[in-house]
TITITOR-221850 format. One line per field, with one value per residue: x, y, z of N, C-alpha, C in turn; residue number from 1. Coordinates in steps of 0.2 Angstrom, whole numbers, always signed. Each point is the difference from the previous one (the first is absolute). Layout:
n.x c(X, ...)
n.y c(Y, ...)
n.z c(Z, ...)
ca.x c(X, ...)
ca.y c(Y, ...)
ca.z c(Z, ...)
c.x c(X, ...)
c.y c(Y, ...)
c.z c(Z, ...)
n c(NUM, ...)
This chain:
n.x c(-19, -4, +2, -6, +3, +3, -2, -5, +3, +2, -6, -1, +5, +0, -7, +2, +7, -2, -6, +4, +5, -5, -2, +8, +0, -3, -2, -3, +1, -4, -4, +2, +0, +3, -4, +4, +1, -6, -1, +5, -1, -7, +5, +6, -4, -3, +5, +1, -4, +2, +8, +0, -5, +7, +4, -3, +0, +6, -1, +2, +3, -6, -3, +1, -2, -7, -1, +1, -4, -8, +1, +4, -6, -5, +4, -2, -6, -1, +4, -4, -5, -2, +5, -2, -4, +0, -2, -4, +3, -5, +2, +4, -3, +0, +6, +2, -5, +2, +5, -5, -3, +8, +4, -4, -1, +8, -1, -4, +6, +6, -2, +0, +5, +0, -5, -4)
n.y c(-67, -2, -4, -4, -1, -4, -2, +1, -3, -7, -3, +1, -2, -2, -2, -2, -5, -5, +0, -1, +0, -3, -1, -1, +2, +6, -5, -5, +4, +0, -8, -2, +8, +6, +0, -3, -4, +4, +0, +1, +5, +5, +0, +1, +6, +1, -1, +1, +6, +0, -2, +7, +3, -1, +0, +8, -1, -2, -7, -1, -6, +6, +1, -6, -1, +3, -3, -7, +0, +3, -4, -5, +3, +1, -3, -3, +5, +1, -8, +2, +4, -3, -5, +1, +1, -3, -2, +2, +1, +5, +0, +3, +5, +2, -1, +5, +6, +2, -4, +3, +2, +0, +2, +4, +1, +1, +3, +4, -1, +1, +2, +0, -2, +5, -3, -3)
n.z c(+65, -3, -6, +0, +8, +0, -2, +4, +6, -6, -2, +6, +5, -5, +0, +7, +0, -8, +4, +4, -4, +0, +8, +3, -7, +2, +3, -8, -3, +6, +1, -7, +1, +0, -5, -6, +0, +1, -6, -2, +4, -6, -5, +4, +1, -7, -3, +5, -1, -3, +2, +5, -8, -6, +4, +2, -4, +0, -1, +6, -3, -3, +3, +0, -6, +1, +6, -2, -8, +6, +6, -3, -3, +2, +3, -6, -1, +5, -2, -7, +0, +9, +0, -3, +5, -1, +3, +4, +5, +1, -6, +5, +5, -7, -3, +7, +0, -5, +4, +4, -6, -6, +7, -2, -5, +1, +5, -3, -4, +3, +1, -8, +2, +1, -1, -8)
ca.x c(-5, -3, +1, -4, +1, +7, -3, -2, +6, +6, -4, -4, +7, +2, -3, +0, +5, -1, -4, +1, +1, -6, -4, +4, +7, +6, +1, +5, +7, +2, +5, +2, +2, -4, +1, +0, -3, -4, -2, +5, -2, -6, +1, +2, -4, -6, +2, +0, -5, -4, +2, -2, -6, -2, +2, -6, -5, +4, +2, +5, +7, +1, +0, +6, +7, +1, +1, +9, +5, +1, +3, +6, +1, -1, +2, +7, +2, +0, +6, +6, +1, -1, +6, +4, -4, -5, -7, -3, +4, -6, +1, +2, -8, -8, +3, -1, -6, -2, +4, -5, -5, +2, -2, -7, -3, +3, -4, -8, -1, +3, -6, -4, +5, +3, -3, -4)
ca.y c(+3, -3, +1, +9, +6, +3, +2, +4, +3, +5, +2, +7, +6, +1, +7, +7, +5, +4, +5, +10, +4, +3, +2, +7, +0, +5, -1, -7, +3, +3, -7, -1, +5, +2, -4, +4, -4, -3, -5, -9, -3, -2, -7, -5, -1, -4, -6, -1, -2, -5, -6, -5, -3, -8, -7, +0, -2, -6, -6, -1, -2, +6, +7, -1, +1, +9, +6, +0, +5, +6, +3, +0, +5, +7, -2, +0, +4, +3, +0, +2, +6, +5, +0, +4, +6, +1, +0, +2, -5, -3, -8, -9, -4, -5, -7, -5, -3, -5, -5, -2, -3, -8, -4, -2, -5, -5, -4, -1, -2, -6, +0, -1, -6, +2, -4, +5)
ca.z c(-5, -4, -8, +1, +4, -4, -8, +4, +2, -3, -4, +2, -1, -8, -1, +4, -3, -4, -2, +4, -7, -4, +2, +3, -2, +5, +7, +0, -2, +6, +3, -4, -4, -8, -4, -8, -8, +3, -4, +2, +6, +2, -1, +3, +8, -2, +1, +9, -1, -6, +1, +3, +0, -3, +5, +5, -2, -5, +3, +3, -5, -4, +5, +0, -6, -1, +7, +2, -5, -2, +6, -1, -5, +5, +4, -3, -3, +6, +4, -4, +0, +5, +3, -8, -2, -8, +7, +7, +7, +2, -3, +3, +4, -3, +1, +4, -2, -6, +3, +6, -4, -1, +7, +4, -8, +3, +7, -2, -7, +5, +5, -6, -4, -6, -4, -1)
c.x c(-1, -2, -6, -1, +8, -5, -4, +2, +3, -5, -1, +6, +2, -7, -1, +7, -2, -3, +2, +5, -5, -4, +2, +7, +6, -1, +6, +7, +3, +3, +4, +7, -2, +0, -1, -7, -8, -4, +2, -3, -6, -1, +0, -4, -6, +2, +1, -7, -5, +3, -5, -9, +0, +2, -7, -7, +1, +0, +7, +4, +1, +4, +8, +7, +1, +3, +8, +4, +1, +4, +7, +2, +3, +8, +8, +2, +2, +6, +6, +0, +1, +7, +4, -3, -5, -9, +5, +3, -9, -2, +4, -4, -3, +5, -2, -8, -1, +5, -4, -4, +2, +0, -7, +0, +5, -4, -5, +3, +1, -6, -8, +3, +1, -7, -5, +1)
c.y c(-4, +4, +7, +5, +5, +3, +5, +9, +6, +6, +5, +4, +1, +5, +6, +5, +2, +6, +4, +4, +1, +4, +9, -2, +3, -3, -4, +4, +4, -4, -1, +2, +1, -4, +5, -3, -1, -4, -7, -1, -3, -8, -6, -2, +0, -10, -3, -3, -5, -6, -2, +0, -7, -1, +0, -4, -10, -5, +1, -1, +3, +5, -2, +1, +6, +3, -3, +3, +6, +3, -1, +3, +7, -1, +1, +6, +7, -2, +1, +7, +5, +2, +4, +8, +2, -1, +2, -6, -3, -8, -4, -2, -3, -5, -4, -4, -7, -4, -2, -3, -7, -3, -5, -4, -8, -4, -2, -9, -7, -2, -5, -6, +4, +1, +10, +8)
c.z c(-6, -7, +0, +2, -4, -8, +2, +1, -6, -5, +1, +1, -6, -2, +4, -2, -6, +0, +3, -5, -5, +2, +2, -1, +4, +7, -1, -2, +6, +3, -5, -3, -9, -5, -7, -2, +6, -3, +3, +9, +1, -6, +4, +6, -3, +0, +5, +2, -4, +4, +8, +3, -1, +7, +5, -6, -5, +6, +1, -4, -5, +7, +4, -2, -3, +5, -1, -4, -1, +6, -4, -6, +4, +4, -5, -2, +6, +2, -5, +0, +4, +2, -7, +0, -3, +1, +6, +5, +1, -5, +2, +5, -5, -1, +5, +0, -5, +2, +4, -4, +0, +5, +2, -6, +3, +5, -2, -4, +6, +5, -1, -3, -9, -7, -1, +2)
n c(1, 2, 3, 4, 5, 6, 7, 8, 9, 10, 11, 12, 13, 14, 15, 16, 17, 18, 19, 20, 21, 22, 23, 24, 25, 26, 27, 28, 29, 30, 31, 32, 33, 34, 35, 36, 37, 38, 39, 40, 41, 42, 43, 44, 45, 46, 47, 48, 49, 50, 51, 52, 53, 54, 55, 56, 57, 58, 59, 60, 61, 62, 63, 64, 65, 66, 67, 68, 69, 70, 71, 72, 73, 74, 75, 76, 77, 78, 79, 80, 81, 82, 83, 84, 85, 86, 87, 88, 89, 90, 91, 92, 93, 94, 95, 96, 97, 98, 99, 100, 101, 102, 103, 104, 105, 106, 107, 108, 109, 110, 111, 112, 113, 114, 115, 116)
């Protein structure tokens, strides 16, 4: 897979999952489990979304450095909280997801000699 298909790719799964807590809060708390603060969810899944129109719409070496910060954002934070309780066990699938992201960004990067 190639630098744009991955950017692609990530762009559009990062607007398809943000949106669906905005668009049907209760289905997302039904894969998720309940949440308090739903502020703080439709926060955070506004910014999902935002992250990844920039990467569907940004030159690659932007769409790049977002998709890799934001999966090992998302990804850091899923694997300190899910195994303490504190989210939902379903946060370790999106770990895994958002390790799949760093994956491909690697191939893609290796594949690419690294550059831009």
């Amino acid at each position: 897979m190639n630098r744009r298909t991955v950017a692609m790719a990530q762009g559009a799964f990062y607007v398809g999952t943000g949106a669906w807590p905005l668009l049907h809060l209760r289905s997302f708390e039904a894969f998720t489990g309940p949440k308090t603060d739903h502020w703080l969810v439709r926060t955070v899944a506004a910014l999902v979304v935002v992250n990844g129109g920039v990467q569907l719409t940004s030159d690659v070496a932007a769409a790049r450095r977002l998709g890799i910060g934001t999966s090992a954002a998302l990804a850091a934070i899923d694997l300190a909280h899910a195994p303490r309780g504190v989210i939902g066990p379903v946060y370790l699938l999106d770990a895994v997801v958002e390790l799949g992201w760093l994956a491909a960004w690697a191939r893609a990067g290796v594949a690419a000699g690294w550059g831009g």
